[in-house]
Structures are given as structure tokens and as C-alpha cells.
C-alpha positions in Angstrom: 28.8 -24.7 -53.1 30.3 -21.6 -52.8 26.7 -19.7 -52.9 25.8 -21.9 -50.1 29.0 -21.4 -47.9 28.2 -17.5 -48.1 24.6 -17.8 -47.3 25.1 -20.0 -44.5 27.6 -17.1 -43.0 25.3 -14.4 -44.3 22.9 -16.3 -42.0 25.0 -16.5 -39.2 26.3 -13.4 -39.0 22.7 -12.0 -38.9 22.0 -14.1 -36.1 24.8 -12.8 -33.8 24.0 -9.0 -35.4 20.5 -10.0 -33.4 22.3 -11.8 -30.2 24.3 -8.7 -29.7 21.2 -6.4 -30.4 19.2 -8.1 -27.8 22.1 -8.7 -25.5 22.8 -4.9 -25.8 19.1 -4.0 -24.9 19.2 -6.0 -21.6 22.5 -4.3 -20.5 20.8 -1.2 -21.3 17.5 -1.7 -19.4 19.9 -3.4 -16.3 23.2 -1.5 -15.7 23.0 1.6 -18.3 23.4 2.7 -21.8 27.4 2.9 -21.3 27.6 -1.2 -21.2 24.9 -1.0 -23.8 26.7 1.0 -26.2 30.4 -0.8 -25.2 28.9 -4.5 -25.9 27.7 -2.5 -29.4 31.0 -1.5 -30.0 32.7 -4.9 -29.3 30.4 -6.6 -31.6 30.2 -5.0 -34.9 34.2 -5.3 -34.4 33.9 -8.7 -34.1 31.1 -9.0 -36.1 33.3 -7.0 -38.9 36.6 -9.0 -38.8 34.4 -11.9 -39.0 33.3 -10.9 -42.7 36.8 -9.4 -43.7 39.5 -11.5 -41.7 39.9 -14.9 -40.8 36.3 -15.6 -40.5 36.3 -19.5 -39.8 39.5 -19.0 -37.2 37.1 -16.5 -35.0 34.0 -18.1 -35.1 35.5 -21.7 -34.4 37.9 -20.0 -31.5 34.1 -18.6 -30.1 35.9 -15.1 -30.2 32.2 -14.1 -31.8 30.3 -16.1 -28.8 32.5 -15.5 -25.8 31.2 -11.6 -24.8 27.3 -13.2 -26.0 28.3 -16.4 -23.9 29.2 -13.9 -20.3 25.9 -11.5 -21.2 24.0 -15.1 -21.3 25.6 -16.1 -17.9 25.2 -13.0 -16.2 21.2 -12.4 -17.4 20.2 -15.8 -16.5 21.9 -14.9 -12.7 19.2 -11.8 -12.1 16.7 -12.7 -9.7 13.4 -10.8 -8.6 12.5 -9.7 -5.5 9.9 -8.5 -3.4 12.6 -6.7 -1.6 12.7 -2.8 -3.0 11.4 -0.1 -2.8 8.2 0.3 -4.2 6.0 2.9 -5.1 3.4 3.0 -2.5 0.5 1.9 -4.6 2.4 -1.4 -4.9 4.2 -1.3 -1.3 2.3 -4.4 -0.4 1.6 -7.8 -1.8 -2.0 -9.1 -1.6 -2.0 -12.6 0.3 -4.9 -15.3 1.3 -5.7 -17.9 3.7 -8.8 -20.2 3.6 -11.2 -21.9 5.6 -13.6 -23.2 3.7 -15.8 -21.6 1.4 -14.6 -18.4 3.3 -11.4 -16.8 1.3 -9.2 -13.8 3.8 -7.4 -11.5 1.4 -5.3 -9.6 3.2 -3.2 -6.0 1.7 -6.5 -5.3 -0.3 -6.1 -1.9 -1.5 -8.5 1.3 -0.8 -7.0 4.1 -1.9 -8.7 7.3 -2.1 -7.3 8.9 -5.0 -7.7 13.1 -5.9 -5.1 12.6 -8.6 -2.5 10.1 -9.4 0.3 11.9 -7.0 -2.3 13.3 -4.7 -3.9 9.6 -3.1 -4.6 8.5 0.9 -3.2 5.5 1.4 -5.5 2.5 3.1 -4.7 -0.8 3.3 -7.4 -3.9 4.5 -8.3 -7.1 5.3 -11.5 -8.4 4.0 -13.2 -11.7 3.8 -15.3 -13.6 0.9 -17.7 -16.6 1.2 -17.1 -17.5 -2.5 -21.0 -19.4 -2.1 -22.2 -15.5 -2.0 -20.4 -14.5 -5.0 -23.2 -13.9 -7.7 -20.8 -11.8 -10.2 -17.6 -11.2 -12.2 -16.7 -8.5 -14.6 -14.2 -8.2 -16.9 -12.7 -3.8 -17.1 -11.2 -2.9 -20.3 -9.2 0.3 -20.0 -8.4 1.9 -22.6 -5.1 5.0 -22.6 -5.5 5.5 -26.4 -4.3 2.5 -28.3 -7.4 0.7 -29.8 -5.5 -2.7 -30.4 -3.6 -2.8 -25.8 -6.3 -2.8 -22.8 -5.6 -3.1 -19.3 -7.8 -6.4 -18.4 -9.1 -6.3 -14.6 -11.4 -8.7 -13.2 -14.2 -8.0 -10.5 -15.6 -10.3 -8.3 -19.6 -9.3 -6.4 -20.9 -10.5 -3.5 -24.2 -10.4 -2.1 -23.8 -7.7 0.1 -22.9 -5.5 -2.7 -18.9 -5.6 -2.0 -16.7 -5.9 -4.9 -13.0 -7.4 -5.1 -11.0 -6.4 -8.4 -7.7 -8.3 -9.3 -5.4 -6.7 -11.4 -2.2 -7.9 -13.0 0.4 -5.1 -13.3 4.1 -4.5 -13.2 5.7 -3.6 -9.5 7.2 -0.5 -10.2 9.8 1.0 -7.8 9.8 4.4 -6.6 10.0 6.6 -9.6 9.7 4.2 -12.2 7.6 3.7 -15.3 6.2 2.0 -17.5 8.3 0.4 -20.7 7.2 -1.7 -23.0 10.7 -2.8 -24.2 11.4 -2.7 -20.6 9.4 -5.1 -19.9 10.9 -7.2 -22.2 14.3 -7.1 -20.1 13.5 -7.7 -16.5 13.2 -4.2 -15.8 9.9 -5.3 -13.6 8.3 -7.5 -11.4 5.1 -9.2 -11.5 2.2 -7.6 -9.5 -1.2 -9.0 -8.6 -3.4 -6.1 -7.2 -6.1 -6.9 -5.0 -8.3 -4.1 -4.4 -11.8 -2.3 -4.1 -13.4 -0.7 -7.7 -13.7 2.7 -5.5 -9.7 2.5 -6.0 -8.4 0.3 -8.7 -11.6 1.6 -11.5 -12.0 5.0 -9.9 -8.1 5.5 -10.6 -8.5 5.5 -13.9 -11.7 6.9 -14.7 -11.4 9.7 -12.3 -7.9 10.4 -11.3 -5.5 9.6 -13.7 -4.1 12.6 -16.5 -5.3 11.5 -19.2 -8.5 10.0 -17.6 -9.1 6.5 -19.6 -11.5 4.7 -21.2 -12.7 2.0 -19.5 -16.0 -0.4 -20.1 -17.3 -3.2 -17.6 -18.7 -6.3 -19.3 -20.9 -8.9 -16.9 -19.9 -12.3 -17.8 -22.1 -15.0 -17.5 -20.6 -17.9 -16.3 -21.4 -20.4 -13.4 -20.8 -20.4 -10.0 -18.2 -23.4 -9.8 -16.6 -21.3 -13.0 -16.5 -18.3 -10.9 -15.2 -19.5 -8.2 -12.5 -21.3 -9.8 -11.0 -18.2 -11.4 -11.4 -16.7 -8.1 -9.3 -19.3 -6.4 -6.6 -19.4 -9.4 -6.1 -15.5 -8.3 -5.6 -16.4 -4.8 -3.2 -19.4 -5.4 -1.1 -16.7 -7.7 -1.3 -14.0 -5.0 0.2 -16.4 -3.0 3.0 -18.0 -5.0 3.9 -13.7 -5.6 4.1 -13.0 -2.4 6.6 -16.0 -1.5 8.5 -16.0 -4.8 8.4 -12.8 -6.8 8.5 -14.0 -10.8 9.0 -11.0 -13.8 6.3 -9.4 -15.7 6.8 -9.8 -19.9 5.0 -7.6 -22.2 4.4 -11.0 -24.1 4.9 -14.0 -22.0 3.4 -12.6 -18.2 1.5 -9.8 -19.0 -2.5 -8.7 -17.8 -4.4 -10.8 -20.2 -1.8 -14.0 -20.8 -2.1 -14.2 -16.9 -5.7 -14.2 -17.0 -5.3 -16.6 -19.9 -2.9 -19.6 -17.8 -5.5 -19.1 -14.7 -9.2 -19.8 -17.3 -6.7 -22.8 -18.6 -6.0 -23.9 -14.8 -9.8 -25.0 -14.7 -10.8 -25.2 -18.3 -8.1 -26.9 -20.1 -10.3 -26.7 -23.8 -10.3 -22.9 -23.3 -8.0 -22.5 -27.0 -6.0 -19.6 -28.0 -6.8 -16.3 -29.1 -5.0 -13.4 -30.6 -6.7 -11.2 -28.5 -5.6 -12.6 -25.3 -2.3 -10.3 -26.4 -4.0 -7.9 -28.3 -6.6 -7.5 -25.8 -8.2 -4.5 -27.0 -10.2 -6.9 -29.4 -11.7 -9.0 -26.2 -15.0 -7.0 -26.5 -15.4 -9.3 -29.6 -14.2 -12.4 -28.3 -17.1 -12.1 -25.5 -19.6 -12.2 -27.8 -18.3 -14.3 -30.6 -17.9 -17.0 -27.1 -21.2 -15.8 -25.7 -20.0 -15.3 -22.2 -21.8 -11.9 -22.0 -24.3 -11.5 -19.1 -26.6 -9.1 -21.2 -29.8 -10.6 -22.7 -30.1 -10.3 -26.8 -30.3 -8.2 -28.6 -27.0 -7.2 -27.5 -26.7 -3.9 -30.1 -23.5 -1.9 -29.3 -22.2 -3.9 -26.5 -19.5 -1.1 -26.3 -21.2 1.5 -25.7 -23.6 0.4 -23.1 -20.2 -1.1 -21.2 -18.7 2.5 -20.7 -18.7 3.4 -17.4 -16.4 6.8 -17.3 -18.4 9.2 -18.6 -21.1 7.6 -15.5 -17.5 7.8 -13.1 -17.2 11.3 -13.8 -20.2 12.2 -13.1 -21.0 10.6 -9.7 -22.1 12.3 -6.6 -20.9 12.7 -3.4 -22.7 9.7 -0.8 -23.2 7.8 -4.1 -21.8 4.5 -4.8 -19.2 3.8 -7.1 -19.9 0.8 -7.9 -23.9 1.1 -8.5 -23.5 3.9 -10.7 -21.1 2.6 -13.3 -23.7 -0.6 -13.3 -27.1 2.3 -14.1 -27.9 1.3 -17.5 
């Protein structure tokens, strides 16, 4: 009995070691690494006169709980907001409206883009008759980790106009990217709208280091296609009336773009590489969604588009030349 008694406290003590690790991290990423390091402090003393004094008499009074119990109250009390300030590539929220077949996204994004600090900024309004769209891409890019892509999906059109929706983190002015961070509602949820001359030319072109990225045409049908299409713009919507916070794990690129296939296709089961999305090459063609006929041969290769990006000339356009096979 006695065994047990001490491996059930063992146990609990390890919990609140965790509590007031995590709990210590949040005040960190929110307020500063004084609070951090003072709710530290404050647990391993508790934590410590727990094991050496009067265990049962603290944890029973909550002494233990009560600082875990106020971090609780006061994390679950932060709100997001679409009310900071932004960097300017994520000033604006993309919105819809709809009539019809025809979908207006407004706050579509056109950047040009010299460097990633050196960038004109444009902002428009463009229109899609979702019974002309007769494509959708999926961009992988790639900024050194094998296993972690950025996933961005493009929409075509007949006329040759692409839309590209991207699922990022709304970073304010001087901010960037964590992944712990974003673990601790350091960010808010973004959904990009904009054209491939911006949102694929930024990171094939502009950005230090330039990354990999690779386009893969997906075969799908039309009422498929256009029901990812109108998940995005329902999203875009809900965002730009009720900001919600991106997770590295819960709400990030791909496990977006993995609720919105399940909004329409309900038998659409997990996949590891939905989080580790640097593996969604495979998943493609293991689900046979690619557009390519067989033999498909190295499906990576022939989906790299930078080394085409970097090497485009003036009057040409972007998007034909990363599609030249």
C-alpha cells in the first residue's frame, strides 16, 4: 500500500511539475519572461514542500492548484482580435459576397515583391464564376525541414487568372514566427487571399533564403472544386467577423485545409501527413488525386517550379512558366 501511496504522489507531482511548465510558457509568450520565471519560482517551492512537508495538508488546502487555478482563469479570458497592428502583408482580411455562381473576394492581395522588406503594396477586388474554374493546385514550400511545408492552394480560371489561399499566422508589426509560440496564443489565424505573382513569387523569388516550392495539379471534379472553394470563402468570412488563434497543431496550414476537404467529404480519413505535411507529395499519389497521366516517375521533381521562378523574364507570365513542363 505504501508503494502505491508514493506512486500515486510521484504521479501527481509530475503532473503539476507539467501544469506549471506549460502555465509558465503561456506567461512567457503573453506578458514576459519575468511572470514566467516568478510562477517557476512559486511552483518548485510548492511543488518542494509538497514532497518534504505536509504533503496531504497542501494539496487538499489547493495551495498546489490555486496559482495553476488564476493562470487557468486568466488564459481562458484572452481574446483575438482583428484589431492591431499588423504587418502590412496581413493589414487586411480577405472577405466574400455571392451571387450565384459568381464569388467577389475582396482584399485579394498583389504585392509586388523585390525582397521581403522591399514590396509595393496593392490591394483588389476580383470576381470568380466558380462554373469557369477548370483547376486547383496544391504549393508545397519548403524552408529546409524535409518533414514541415507551407500548403497553399490555387484556384484557375478560364481566362488564365489564378486565386491562391493561404493559411498563415497574422503577425503584428515586427513579429515572427514561433513555433512554441504558436502554441500560446501568441497569433492569430490568417486566411490569405491572393494572386501566385505575390503569394508563390514571394517565396520563390523574394524571400532570403529563397524556398523550395513544387505545384502539384490535382484532379478532382468540378462540384469537388468548387466546394473547397466555397469552404475557403465561408472561413474568410467567419475570420474577418470573429478572429480565432492559429495552433502549430490544432489550426495550422494543412489541419485547416484538412476540416474544410471534411466539410464536403466527410469519408476523407486521417493522415499523419496532414501535420507532417512535408510527406503530402506521397499521400497524392498513394490517393491518386494527381492530375499527371502515368507513368508518373519522379512526381517531385517535375512539381518544382523555383528553379523555372528564378529564371523568368520580364513580360512573361508567372503563372505559365512555373506550369512549362
Amino acid at each position: 500500500m505504501k508503494f502505491l501511496k508514493f506512486s500515486l504522489i510521484g504521479l501527481l507531482i509530475l503532473a503539476l511539475a507539467v501544469a506549471y511548465l506549460l502555465a509558465s510558457m503561456a506567461l512567457k509568450f503573453q506578458v514576459g519572461m519575468g511572470p514566467a520565471i516568478l510562477l517557476s519560482v512559486l511552483g518548485i517551492a510548492l511543488l518542494v514542500a509538497a514532497l518534504v512537508t505536509h504533503t496531504q495538508r497542501l494539496l487538499s488546502t489547493g495551495a498546489v492548484l490555486l496559482p495553476l487555478v488564476a493562470t487557468l482563469i486568466w488564459w481562458n479570458g484572452i481574446a483575438p482580435s482583428n484589431d492591431r497592428i499588423w504587418a502590412p502583408e496581413l493589414a487586411r482580411s480577405v472577405s466574400a459576397d455571392i451571387s450565384g455562381s459568381v464569388v467577389t473576394l475582396h482584399n485579394v492581395r498583389d504585392f509586388t515583391w523585390r525582397s521581403q522588406t522591399d514590396f509595393d503594396e496593392n490591394w483588389e477586388t476580383h470576381s470568380y464564376d466558380l462554373k469557369k474554374m477548370n483547376s486547383l493546385d496544391v504549393a508545397l514550400s519548403y524552408w529546409g525541414i524535409d518533414k514541415i511545408a507551407h500548403v497553399l492552394i490555387s484556384f484557375g480560371f478560364e481566362d488564365g487568372e489564378h486565386v491562391v489561399f493561404s493559411v498563415e499566422i497574422r503577425k503584428e508589426l515586427g513579429e515572427s514566427f514561433s513555433e512554441l509560440g504558436g502554441l500560446f496564443k501568441q497569433f492569430e489565424l490568417s486566411l490569405i487571399a491572393a494572386t501566385e505573382d505575390d503569394i508563390l513569387f514571394l517565396r520563390t523569388n523574394a524571400r532570403d533564403p529563397r524556398e523550395d516550392v513544387y505545384l502539384y495539379p490535382i484532379n478532382v471534379s468540378p462540384p469537388a472544386r468548387e466546394a473547397l472553394f466555397m469552404s475557403y470563402v465561408q472561413l474568410a468570412n467567419q475570420l474577418a467577423e470573429e478572429p480565432y488563434w492559429y495552433n502549430t497543431i490544432t489550426a495550422n496550414c494543412t489541419s485547416v485545409i484538412y476540416r474544410l476537404v471534411r466539410s464536403f467529404n466527410p469519408d476523407l480519413g486521417f493522415d499523419p501527413r496532414f501535420i507532417l505535411s512535408g510527406g503530402l507529395p506521397e499521400f497524392l499519389v498513394e490517393e491518386g488525386m494527381l492530375a499527371w497521366e502515368e507513368p508518373l516517375g519522379d512526381y517531385r521533381t517535375r512539381a518544382t517550379i523555383s528553379a523555372k521562378a528564378q529564371a523568368i523574364q520580364p513580360g512573361e507570365s508567372y503563372s505559365d512558366v512555373i506550369r512549362t513542363e
